[in-house]
C-alpha positions in Angstrom: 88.7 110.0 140.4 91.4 110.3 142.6 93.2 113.5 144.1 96.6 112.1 143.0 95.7 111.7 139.7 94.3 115.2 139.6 97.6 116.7 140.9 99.8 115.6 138.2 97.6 117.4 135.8 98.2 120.6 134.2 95.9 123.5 135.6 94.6 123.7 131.2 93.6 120.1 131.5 91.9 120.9 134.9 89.9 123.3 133.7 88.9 121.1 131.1 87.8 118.2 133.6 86.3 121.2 135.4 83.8 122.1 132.2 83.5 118.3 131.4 81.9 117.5 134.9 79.8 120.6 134.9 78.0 119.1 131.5 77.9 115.7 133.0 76.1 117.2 136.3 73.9 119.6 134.7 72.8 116.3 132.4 72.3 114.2 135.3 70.3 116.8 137.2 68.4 117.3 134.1 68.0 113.3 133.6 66.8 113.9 137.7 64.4 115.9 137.1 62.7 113.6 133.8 62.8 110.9 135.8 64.9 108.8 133.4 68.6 108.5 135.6 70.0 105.3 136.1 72.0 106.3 139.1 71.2 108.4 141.1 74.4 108.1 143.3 76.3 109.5 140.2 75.2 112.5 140.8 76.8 112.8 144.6 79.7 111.7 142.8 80.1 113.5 140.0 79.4 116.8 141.9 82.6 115.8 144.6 84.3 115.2 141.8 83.7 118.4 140.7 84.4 119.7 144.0 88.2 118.1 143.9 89.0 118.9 140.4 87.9 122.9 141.8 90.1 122.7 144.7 92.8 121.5 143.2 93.1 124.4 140.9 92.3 127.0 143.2 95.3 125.4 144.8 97.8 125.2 142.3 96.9 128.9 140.6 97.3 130.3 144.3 100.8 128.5 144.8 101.7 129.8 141.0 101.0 133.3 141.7 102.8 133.5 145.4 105.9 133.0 143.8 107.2 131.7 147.4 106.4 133.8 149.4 106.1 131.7 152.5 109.5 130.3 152.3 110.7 133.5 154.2 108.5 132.8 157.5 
C-alpha cells in the first residue's frame, strides 16, 4: 500500500481501511499464536500499513479542523 494512494482517499474510506487492517492483524496475530500463519512477514506489514492509513488521517482531520490557520505566520 502506498502513501499516495492513501492520500487521495476520503477520511470515511480511511477509516474503513483503518477497521479492515485492524481485523486482518488481530487474525494474523491470532493465526501467530496457532501456529498456522503462512507469512509471518505479513504481519510487519500489515501493522505499518496500519500505521500509514493512521497517520494519514490524523493528518487530514487536523488540517480540516485548522481551517488555515497557519497561513497567517
Amino acid at each position: 500500500m502506498d502513501a499516495k494512494d492513501l492520500r487521495g482517499m476520503e477520511p470515511a474510506e480511511l477509516a474503513e481501511k483503518e477497521k479492515q487492517l485492524k481485523q486482518e492483524v488481530f487474525n494474523l496475530r491470532f493465526q501467530l499464536a496457532t501456529g498456522r500463519v503462512e507469512n509471518p512477514m505479513k504481519i510487519r506489514q500489515t501493522r505499518r500499513d496500519l500505521a500509514r492509513v493512521k497517520t494519514i488521517l490524523h493528518q487530514k482531520t487536523a488540517a480540516g479542523g485548522s481551517g488555515g490557520a497557519r497561513e497567517g505566520s
